[in-house]
N, C-alpha and C positions, 0 to 999 in steps of 0.2 A: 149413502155414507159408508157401509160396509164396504163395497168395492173401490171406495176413495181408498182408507184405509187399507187394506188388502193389498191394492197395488203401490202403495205410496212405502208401505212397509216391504215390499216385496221386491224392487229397482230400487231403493235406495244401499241395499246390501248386495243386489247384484253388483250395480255401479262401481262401489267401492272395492268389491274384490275381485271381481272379473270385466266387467266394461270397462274400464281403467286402464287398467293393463291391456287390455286389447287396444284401444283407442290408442294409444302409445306407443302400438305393435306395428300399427298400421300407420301412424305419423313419422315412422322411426325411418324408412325410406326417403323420405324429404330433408334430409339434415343430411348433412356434408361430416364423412368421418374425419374424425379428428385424428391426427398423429404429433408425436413430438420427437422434439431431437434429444440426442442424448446427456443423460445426466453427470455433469459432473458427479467425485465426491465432496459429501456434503458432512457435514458436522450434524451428526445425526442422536438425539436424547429419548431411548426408550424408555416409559412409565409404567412399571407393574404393581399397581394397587395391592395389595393384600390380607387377609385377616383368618391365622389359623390354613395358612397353606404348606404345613408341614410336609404333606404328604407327594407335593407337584412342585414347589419353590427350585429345587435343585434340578430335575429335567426342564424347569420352563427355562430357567438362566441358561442352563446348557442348550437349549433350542437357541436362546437368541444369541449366545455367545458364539456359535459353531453357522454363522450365516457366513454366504458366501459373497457378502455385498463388502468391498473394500469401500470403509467409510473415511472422510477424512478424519473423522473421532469419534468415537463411539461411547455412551456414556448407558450405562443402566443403571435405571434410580429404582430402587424398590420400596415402596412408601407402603412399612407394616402398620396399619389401622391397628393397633393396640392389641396384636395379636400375644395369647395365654400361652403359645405351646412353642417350638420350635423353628417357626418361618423366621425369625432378626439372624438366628446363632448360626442356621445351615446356609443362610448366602450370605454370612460372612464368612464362612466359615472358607468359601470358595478362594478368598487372599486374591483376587482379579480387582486389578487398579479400577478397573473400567467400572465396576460395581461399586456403586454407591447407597447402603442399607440406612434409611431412616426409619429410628424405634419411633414411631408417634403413639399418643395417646389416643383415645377413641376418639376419631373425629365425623365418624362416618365417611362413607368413599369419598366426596365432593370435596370434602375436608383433607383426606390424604392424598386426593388427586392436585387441590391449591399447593400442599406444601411440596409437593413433587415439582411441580414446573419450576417453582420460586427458585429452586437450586439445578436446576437442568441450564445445561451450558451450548447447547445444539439447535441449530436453525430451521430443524425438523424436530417435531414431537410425533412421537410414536405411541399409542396409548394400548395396551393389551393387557388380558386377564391370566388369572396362575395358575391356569388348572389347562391351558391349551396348549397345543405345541404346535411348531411352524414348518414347512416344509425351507430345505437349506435356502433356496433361495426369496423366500418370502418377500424378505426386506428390503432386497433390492426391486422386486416385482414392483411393492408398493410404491417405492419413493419415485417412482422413474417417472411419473405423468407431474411431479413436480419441476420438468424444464419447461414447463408454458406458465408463464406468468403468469396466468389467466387459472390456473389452478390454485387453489387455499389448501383442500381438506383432500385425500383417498380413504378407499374402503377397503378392506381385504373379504374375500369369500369360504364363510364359516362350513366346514365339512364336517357332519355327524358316522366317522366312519363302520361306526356299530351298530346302530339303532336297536339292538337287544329286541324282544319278546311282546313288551308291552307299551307303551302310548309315546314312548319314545319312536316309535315307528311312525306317528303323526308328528313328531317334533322337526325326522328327517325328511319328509314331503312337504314341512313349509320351511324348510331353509331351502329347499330347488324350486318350491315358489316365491319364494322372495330374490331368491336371484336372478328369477324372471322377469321380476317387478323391476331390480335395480340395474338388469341392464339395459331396457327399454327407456326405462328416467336415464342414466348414463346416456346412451346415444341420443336422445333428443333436449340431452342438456340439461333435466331437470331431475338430477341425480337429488332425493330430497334428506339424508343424512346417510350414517353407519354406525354399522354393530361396533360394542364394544369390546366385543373379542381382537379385531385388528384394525384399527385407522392412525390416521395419521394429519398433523394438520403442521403451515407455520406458524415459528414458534411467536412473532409478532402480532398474530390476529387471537391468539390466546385471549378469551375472558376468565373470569373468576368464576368459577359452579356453582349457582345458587343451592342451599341446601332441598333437597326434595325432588330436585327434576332428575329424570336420567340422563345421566352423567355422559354417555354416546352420543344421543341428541343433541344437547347444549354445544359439546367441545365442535362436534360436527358442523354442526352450526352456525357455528362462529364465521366459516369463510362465505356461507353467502349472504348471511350479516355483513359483511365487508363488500360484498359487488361481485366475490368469488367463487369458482365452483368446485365440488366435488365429486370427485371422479370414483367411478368405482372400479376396481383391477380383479374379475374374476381367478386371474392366475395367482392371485397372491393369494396361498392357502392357510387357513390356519385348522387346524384337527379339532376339535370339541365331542363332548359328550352329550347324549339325549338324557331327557327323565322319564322313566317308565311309570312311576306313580301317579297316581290322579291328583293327591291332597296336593306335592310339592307343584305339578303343573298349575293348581287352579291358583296357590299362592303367589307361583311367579307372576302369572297373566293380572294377579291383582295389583301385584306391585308394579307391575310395567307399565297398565293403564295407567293408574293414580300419578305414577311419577310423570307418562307422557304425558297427561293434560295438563299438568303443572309447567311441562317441558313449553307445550303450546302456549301456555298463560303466557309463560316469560319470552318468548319470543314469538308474539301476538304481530307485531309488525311484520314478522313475513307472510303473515297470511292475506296480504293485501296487493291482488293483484296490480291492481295501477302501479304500483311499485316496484312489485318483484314480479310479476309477468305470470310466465308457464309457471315458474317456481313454486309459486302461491299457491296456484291450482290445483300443482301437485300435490305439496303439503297438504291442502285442503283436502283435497282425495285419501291418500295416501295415509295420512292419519288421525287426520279428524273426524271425515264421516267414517272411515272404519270403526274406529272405537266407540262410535256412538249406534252404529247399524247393530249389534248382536240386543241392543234392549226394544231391536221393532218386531224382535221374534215373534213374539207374549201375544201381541195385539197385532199380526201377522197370523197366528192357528187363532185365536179368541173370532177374528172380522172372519177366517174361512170355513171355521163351525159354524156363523150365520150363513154365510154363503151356500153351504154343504146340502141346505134343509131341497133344495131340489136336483137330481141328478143333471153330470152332466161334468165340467170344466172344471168345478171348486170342488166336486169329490174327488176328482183324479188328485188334485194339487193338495187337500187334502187327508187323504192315502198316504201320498211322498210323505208331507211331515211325519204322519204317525210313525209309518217305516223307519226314517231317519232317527228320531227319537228313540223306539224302540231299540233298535239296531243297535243306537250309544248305549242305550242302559244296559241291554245285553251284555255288550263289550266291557262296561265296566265289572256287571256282576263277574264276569269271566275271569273270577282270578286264579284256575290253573291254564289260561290261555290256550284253551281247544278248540276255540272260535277260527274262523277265518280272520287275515287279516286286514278287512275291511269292517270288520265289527271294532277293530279296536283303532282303528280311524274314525269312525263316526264317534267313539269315545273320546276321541284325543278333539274332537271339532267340539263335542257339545261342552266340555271341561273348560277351553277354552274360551268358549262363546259366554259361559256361568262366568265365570273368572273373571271378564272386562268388563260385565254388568254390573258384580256387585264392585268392579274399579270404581266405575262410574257410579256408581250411588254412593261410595266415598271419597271421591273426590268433591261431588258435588256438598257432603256433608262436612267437608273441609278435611278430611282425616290426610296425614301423609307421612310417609315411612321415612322417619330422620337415621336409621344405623341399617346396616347391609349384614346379612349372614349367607355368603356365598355355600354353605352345606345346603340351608334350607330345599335351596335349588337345585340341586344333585340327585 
């Protein structure tokens, strides 16, 4: 029973983060690249969420205002969540027609995301956060795989160009792993959502955001809820910051599980492949058993401390854990960072791993995060 367990905890977190993506790697040759023609202009409504972005509101609008994509109209809605400080007065302050500032009250993101589209006039939604900025031609990057019918939603690819000292140094090695992930899904079709630093969807397959789920997932979503797909556009960049902290790491990781398995509840019919095919499987992969693999750790070292009692295969394996473990606490205790920095990656892994566990034991206990504080996460 011990080596049932053992192995069974042990391939199911391989699978999910790394067989996956491999298998995907190696399927990815059998698919016929895709190209499109080119994009008209398009009447295009970008949505910037915000709450207390005094400090990034006026370079974000000037990133999106200063693109080089000739749209046929261009429209930015900035939807302040009930923001206390200066994000309503400084972009309006800008006097740009194209800017359009709604003061709302607290609705939580899901809430200022609704009222944003309800007054968006453009046949492209563009959805992005206030604290990133875009390279000039971002926006035309992104919109342009929308001349294939057959596309609903794009992705843009999130760049941490700092990673600073501490565990934001692991924040920037899983955003070049996840862009590994999305462009293997990308070429073989089964692109399975996008960040909400930059996508983009039409504005007809738009649903309403249920409160709770993450807000990227859902909008994302929405087009292969329709039959459509989403595409991911590596060249479309947008700039972002890491978080060096552990507490704010572990809090995000909890709130992105809880909101993702909420995201999954509410869009449970794509996880059925008879239906949506590769699609399903991916999703299924991609974030279901991942978010569920970091709680087979526990009973993954517990089955190979039984294991261990004779030398041999399960003391080598082990060893690793203890190493690995060590290593992280190490990294954390490192707080003048004189470590290497593969100590404060094993930091940034086990944070992470703690983080989606106790997601998952609050999701499961129904808990779910109704208001956003985008500092938190900084």
């Amino acid at each position: 029973m011990a080596e049932f367990i053992f192995w069974l905890c042990l391939l199911l977190p391989l699978y999910a983060w790394v067989g996956y993506p491999l298998l995907l790697t190696l399927a990815a040759p059998f698919f016929a690249r895709r190209t499109h023609s080119p994009l008209p202009p398009q009447r295009v409504s970008v949505v910037i969420a915000a709450h207390n972005e005094e400090r990034h509101i006026e370079a974000k609008l000037a990133s999106v205002l200063g693109q080089d994509y000739a749209a046929a109209e261009l429209q930015v809605v900035v939807a302040s969540d009930g923001s206390s400080d200066r994000t309503v007065a400084l972009a309006r302050s800008l006097g740009d027609p194209r800017v359009q500032v709604l003061d709302l009250p607290r609705l939580g993101k899901a809430g200022a995301l609704n009222s944003a589209v309800q007054v968006c006039t453009g046949d492209l939604l563009v959805f992005t956060d206030a604290d990133n900025q875009w390279s000039t031609d971002t926006l035309g990057l992104l919109l342009a795989p929308f001349a294939d019918a057959q596309v609903g939603g794009t992705a843009g690819h999130m760049i941490i160009p700092d990673p600073g000292k501490g565990l934001s140094i692991g924040d920037s090695l899983y955003r070049h792993y996840e862009a590994w992930v999305r462009k293997v899904e990308n070429r073989t079709g089964c692109m399975v959502s996008a960040d909400g630093a930059l996508l983009a969807l039409r504005r007809p397959l738009y649903q309403p955001i249920p409160k709770q789920v993450n807000d990227d997932f859902f909008i994302s979503t929405c087009a292969p809820a329709a039959g459509l797909r989403i595409v991911y556009v590596p060249e479309a960049v947008v700039l972002d910051q890491g978080v060096d902290e552990a507490d704010k790491q572990f809090r995000r990781r909890q709130r992105v599980t809880v909101g993702g398995l909420l995201s999954l509840a509410a869009r449970r019919e794509l996880l059925n492949p008879a239906r949506h095919g590769l699609y399903a499987i991916a999703l299924i992969s991609h974030k279901l058993i991942r978010r569920l693999a970091p709680v087979l750790l526990l009973p993954l070292l517990l089955a190979n401390l039984w294991l261990a009692a004779e030398p041999g295969f399960y003391r080598l394996t082990l060893a690793l854990q203890l190493l690995g473990y060590a290593a992280a606490i190490a990294g954390l205790l490192d707080a003048r960072r004189r470590l290497p920095r593969p100590f404060r990656l094993a930091a940034f892994v086990l944070v992470t791993l703690a983080g989606m566990s106790v997601g998952l034991w609050q999701f499961l206990r129904g808990h779910s995060y109704s208001q956003w504080n985008p500092d938190q996460n900084r």
